[in-house]
C-alpha positions, 0 to 999 in steps of 0.5 A: 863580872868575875865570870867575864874576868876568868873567861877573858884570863883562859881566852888570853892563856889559850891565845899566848899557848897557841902563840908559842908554836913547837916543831918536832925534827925526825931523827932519820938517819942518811948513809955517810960512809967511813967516816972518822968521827961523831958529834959529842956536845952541841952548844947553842950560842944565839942570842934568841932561843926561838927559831924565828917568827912566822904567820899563821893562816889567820894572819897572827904571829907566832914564835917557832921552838924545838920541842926539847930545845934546841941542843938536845933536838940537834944532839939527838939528831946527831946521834943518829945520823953519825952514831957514837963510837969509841973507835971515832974522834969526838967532835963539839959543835956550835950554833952561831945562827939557826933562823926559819923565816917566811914571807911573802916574796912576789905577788902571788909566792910566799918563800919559806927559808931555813938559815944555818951556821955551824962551827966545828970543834975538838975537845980541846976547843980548836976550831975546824971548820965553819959552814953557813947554809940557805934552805929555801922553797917556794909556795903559793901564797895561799899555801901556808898549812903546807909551810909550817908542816915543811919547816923540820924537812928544810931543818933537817936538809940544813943539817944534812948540808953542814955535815957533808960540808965537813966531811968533804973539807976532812976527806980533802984534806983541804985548808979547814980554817978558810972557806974554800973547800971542795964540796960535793954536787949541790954544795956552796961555800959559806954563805953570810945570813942576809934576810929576805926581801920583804914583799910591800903592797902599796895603794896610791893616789897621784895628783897630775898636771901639765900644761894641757891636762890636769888628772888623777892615777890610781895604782897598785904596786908590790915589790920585794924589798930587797939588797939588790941595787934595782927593784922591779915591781909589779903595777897596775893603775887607771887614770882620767885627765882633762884638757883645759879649756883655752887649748880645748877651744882652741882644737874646736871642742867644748870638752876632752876627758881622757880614760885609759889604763896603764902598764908597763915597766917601774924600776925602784932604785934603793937609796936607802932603807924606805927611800927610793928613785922611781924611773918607769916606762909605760904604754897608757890605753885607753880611749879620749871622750870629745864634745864639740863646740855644739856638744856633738860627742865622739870618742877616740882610741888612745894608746901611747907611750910615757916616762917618769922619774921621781921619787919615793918613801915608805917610811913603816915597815908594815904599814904606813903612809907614802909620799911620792913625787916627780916629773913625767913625760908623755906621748899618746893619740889624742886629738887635742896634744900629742906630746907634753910633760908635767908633774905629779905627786902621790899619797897613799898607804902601804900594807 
């Protein structure tokens, strides 16, 4: 038992290493010309010292850090990029926000972001400039090795950004207490943080019923939650219905099954977080299986078009159950009914 007990307390030390993950930022230097300053003191003033958490290629989460923290990593970049000198003036900076995020943004991308905000200050504690920046680069989904190895470039890039930032503000002599200022190609002005949209995976089961039919829909949907006002996201779904029986005798027929796969456009409108109005058009295909009052089989080619409008809420951030409910309208090529409109209601999870 004491065996076991030490081999469970190095597994879970070497897994608690592994989950602290480091990264080393490369002191290389860029040409900056004439340039009237250099960086004396770096204050990092987050409320979280880590960098930010992301996921490794087995799916397990790990906190990123600066190898030497991250005041002495940025300081040493400093110092070479614009080298101290005693005929500059001194310059302190403050890190207001410093965060590597990445996650999966469509179906098959996964983006990685760099976020940055850096104030600018004299020695005597006047502040001069402030510049907030994004770094972002997509990859493939698959591609997460190649993420993680890429973090310090975006980092550096960043960095790189706010710099030129400040110089551009100084050489132009512009007001350096707002935030218009004339920047170089490629040079934004401050932008406030806003996290990126999170990618959802749901797999429902949706319930339908109208007068004519009654049937099921099973479908895939993954969308990025996002700030924007509407959500386009990305559908697949089959389902299979039945035509009562008292219109069903009514068209000559003993039995009508309908089979037919959906696509088409879904739009999500946010109206709070894990609550949203779901509006979609589709084009149903599929194919209509008959049987006659003397149980003669044929088959029909359906296609048409439908509507929805309901709603939907996915109340866990990672995974949990979801409820939906609405009302449809529909319009295909059957032989029993053409048209008609009805209600469904959904159950599913999210992941």
């Amino acid at each position: 038992m004491k065996i076991i007990i030490n081999i469970l307390v190095v597994f879970f030390s070497v897994a608690f290493c592994f989950s602290q993950t480091t990264i080393a930022l490369k002191k290389t230097s860029f040409e900056i010309k004439n340039q009237n300053f250099y960086i004396e003191n770096v204050v990092d003033a987050r409320q979280e010292m880590h960098l930010g958490e992301i996921e490794d290629d087995f799916g397990m989460r790990e906190t990123l850090s600066f190898l030497d923290g991250t005041e002495v990593t940025i300081k040493k970049f400093m110092d070479v990029t614009i080298p101290v000198a005693n005929d500059k003036t001194p310059i302190d900076i403050r890190i207001n926000n410093l965060k590597i995020e990445q996650v999966q943004t469509s179906i098959d991308k996964r983006t990685a972001r760099v976020y940055i905000e850096l104030h600018f200050y004299t020695e005597s504690g006047e502040e001069l400039y402030k510049v907030a920046h994004y770094e972002d680069q997509d990859f493939p989904e698959s591609n997460v090795t190649e993420i993680y190895e890429t973090h310090e470039k975006r980092i550096r890039a960043a960095l790189e950004y706010c710099l030129w930032s400040f110089i551009t503000a100084q050489k132009e002599n512009t007001d350096i207490n707002t935030d218009k200022v004339n920047l170089p190609p490629d040079v934004a002005t401050y932008k406030a943080y806003s996290p990126l949209g999170k990618w959802f995976n749901l797999l429902t089961y949706k319930r339908i019923t109208d007068r004519h039919n009654e049937g099921w829909n099973v479908a895939y949907t993954g969308f990025s939650d996002h700030e924007k006002d509407l959500i386009i996201p990305f559908v697949l779904n089959y389902g299979q219905s039945r035509a009562k029986s008292n219109i069903v005798q009514e068209r000559g027929y003993s039995s009508v099954d309908s089979y037919a796969f959906g696509f088409g456009f879904n739009g999500f409108l946010k109206i709070s977080h894990g609550f949203y109005l779901d509006i979609g058009v589709n084009v149903p295909i599929g194919i209509e299986v008959l049987r006659d009052l003397q149980e003669k089989k044929s088959n029909n080619f359906l296609i048409g078009l439908g509507a929805s409008q309901g709603v939907k809420i996915i109340p866990w951030k990672d995974f949990g159950i979801v409820i939906g409910a609405g009302i449809f309208q529909r319009w295909r090529t059957s032989k029993v009914i053409n048209r008609n409109f009805g209600f469904q209601l959904e159950l599913g999870f999210n992941f």
